[in-house]
N, C-alpha and C positions, 0 to 999 in steps of 0.2 A: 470822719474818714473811715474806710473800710476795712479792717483788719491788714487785709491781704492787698491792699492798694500797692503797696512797696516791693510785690514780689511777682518773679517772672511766671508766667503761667503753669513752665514743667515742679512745680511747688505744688504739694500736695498738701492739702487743708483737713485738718480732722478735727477729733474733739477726744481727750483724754481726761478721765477724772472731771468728767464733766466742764472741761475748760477748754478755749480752743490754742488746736498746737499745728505746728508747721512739721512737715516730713520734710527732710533732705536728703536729696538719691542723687547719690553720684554715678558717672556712667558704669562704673565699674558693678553697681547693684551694693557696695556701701552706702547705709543710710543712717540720721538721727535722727529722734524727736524732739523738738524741744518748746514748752509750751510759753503762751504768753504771760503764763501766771506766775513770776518771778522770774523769765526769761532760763526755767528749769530744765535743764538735759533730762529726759527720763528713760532715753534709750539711745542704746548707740550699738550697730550690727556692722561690724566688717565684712566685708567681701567674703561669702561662702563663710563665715562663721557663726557664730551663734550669740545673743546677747551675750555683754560685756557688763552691763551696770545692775545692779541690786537695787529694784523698786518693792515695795513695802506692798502685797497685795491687799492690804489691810489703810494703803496710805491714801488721805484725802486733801481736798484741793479745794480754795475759794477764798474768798477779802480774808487778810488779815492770818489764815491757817499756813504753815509750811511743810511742806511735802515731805516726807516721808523715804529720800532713796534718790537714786539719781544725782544730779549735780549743781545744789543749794549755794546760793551767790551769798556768799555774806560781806555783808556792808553797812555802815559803817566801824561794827564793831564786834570781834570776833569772841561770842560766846557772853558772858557779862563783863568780861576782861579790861573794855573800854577802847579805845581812851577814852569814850562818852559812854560812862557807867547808868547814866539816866535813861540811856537808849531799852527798846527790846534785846531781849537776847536775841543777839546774833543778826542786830541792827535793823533797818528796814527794808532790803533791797527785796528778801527774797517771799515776799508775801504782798506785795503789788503788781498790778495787771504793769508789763513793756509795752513800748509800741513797736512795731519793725519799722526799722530803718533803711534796709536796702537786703536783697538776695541776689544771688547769680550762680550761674551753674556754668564751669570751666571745663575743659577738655578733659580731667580726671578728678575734680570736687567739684562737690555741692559747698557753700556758705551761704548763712545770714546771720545780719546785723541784728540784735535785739536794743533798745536803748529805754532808758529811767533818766525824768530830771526832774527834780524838785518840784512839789504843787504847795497849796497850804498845808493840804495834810501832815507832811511830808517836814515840812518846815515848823508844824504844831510840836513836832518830838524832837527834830534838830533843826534850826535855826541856819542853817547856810543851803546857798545856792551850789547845784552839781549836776553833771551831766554824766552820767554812768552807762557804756557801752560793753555787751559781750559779745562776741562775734564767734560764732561755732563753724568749725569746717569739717568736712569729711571726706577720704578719701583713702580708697584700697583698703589699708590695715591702720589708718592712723584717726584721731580724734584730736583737733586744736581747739583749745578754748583759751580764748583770749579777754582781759580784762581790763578797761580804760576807763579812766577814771579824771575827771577835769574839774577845775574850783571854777565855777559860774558867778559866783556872788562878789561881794568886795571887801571882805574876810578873811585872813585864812583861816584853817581848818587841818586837823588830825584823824587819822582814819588807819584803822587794820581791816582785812581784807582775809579771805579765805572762801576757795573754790572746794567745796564739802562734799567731797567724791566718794561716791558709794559703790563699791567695785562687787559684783556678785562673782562667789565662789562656790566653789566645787561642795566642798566640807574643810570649816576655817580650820580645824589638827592636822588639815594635808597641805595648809598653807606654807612659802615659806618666800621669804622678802628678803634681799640683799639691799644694801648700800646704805645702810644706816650707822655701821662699824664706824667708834671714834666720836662719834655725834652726841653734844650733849644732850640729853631729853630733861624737861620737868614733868615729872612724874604724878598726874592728875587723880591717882584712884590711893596711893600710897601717901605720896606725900614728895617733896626733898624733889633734888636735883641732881644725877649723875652720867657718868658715861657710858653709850650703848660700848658693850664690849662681846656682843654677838655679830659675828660674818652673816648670816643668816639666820633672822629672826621668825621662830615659829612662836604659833598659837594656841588659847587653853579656855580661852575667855574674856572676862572685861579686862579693856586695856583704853588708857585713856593719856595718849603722852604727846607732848611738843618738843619736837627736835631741831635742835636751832643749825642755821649757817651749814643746811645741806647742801653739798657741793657735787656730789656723785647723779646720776641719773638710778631710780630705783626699779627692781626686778621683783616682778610676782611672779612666784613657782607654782602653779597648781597641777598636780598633774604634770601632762605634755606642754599644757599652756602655757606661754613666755608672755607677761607682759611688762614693757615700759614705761616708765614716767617719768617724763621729764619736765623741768619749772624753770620759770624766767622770773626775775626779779620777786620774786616770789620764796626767800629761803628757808622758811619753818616749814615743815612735815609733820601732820597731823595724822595721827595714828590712832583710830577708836575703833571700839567693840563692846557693845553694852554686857557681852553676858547673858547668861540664861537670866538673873534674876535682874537684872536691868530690862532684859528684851518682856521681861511679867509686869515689868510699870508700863510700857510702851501702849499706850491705847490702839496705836498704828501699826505694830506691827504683831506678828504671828507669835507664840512662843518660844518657836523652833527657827525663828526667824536670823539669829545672832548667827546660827552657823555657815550661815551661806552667803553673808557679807562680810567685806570688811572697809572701812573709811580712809582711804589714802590722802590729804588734802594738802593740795598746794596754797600757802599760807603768808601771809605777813602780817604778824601776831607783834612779836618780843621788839619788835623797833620799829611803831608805826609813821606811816609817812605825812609829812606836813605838805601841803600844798599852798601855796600865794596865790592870791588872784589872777585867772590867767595859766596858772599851770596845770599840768596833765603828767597822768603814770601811767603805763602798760605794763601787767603781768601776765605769763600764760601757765598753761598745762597743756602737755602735750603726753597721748595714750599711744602707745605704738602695740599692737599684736604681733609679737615675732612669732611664734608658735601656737597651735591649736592643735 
């Protein structure tokens, strides 16, 4: 079958990182990219504004590599964490070609379905049957990504999940993120576990934390820029920034590259979910642009 079999003709076909990706333009002239190579977001432009996501000009694409920026599916297991520690880090969802499943263009979004199920391969590192769907929308000032997840096989199964959002900023010291006050974090580059007890948290450098049983919707300050993030079933908040001397191991990315992203991720890390034969979960992220 054709790549592009599944999609309406105003779909626009390209080739990113040498892979092939689908454009979505909403009437409004909002549009994403997002390619077939782990069903990755690599770009997302709201109406009259200007990117929104941090790609790695440095980041490459092909079997088995994961991207570099943009919006990295992880599945089945977030980071080496588990709960299938025998996995890849950061499972195998986001370094296999998707197939499209269906597109369509509404009176003010664009949407397409990306979907991942189980082959040998696949079943050579984990052993159960799944049907893993993303569905990206766009429209005006907003970015839905939606994450579905269903046990195929006759099995259950354990699974964390994490949408690995790479947000490009201005310069991360003029950064500043509301709605993590009270929130507990595990603190990844220190050590220990304690309470965020900043209103708004700014930046310095590496920062590597999970904040559990976020309840609030969160606010990136850059500048003029307002943006939001909101999550559904989905309640760990992954907060990373490699740093100057982390962004110097990075084969992918720039030197200078730490200062102009930061990783906001909608997550279900700290209480992964079981699924029975038969069942199904949805999680989202949703990006809102209130100001530019």
């Amino acid at each position: 079958m054709n790549h592009t079999d599944n999609l309406p003709e105003e779909f626009e076909v390209t080739e990113v990182l040498g892979q092939p990706a689908i454009v979505l333009k909403a009437p409004d002239g909002s549009r994403a990219t997002v390619l077939l190579h782990g069903a990755h977001v690599v770009s997302w432009v709201p109406a009259g504004a200007e990117e929104q996501l941090y790609l790695s000009p440095q980041a490459i694409a092909g079997p088995g590599m994961a991207v570099r920026g943009g919006v990295p599916v992880i599945f089945p297991q977030f980071e080496l964490m588990g709960p299938d520690t025998s996995l890849p880090r950061h499972g195998l969802a986001r370094t296999r070609t998707w197939a499209i499943d269906s597109g369509r263009i509404g009176e003010e979004h664009a949407q397409v379905t990306l979907v991942l199920t189980d082959d040998d391969a696949t079943r050579a590192l984990w052993p159960h049957g799944f049907r893993l769907e993303l569905t990206v929308s766009v429209e005006a000032n907003r970015l839905d990504l939606e994450l579905h997840a269903e046990n195929t096989g006759d099995t259950a199964w354990s699974f964390s999940t994490a949408l690995h959002t790479y947000l490009a900023v201005s310069e991360l010291t003029q950064v500043r993120l509301q709605g993590l006050i009270g929130r507990r974090f595990i603190d990844r580059v220190n050590g220990g576990e304690t309470i965020e007890d900043h209103p708004e948290k700014r930046f310095h450098g590496e920062i590597d934390r999970i904040y559990a049983n976020v309840k609030e919707h969160l606010l990136l300050r850059d500048g003029p820029r307002r943006l939001r993030i909101d999550q559904q079933e989905m309640p760990d908040v992954v907060v990373w920034n490699p740093g100057a001397d982390g962004a110097a191991r990075l084969a992918d990315m720039p030197d200078d590259g730490w200062q102009h992203m930061l990783c906001l991720e909608a997550a279900r890390i700290l209480d992964p979910i079981k699924l029975a034969p038969g069942q199904d979960w949805d999680g989202r992220q949703s990006l809102t642009l209130e100001a530019f």
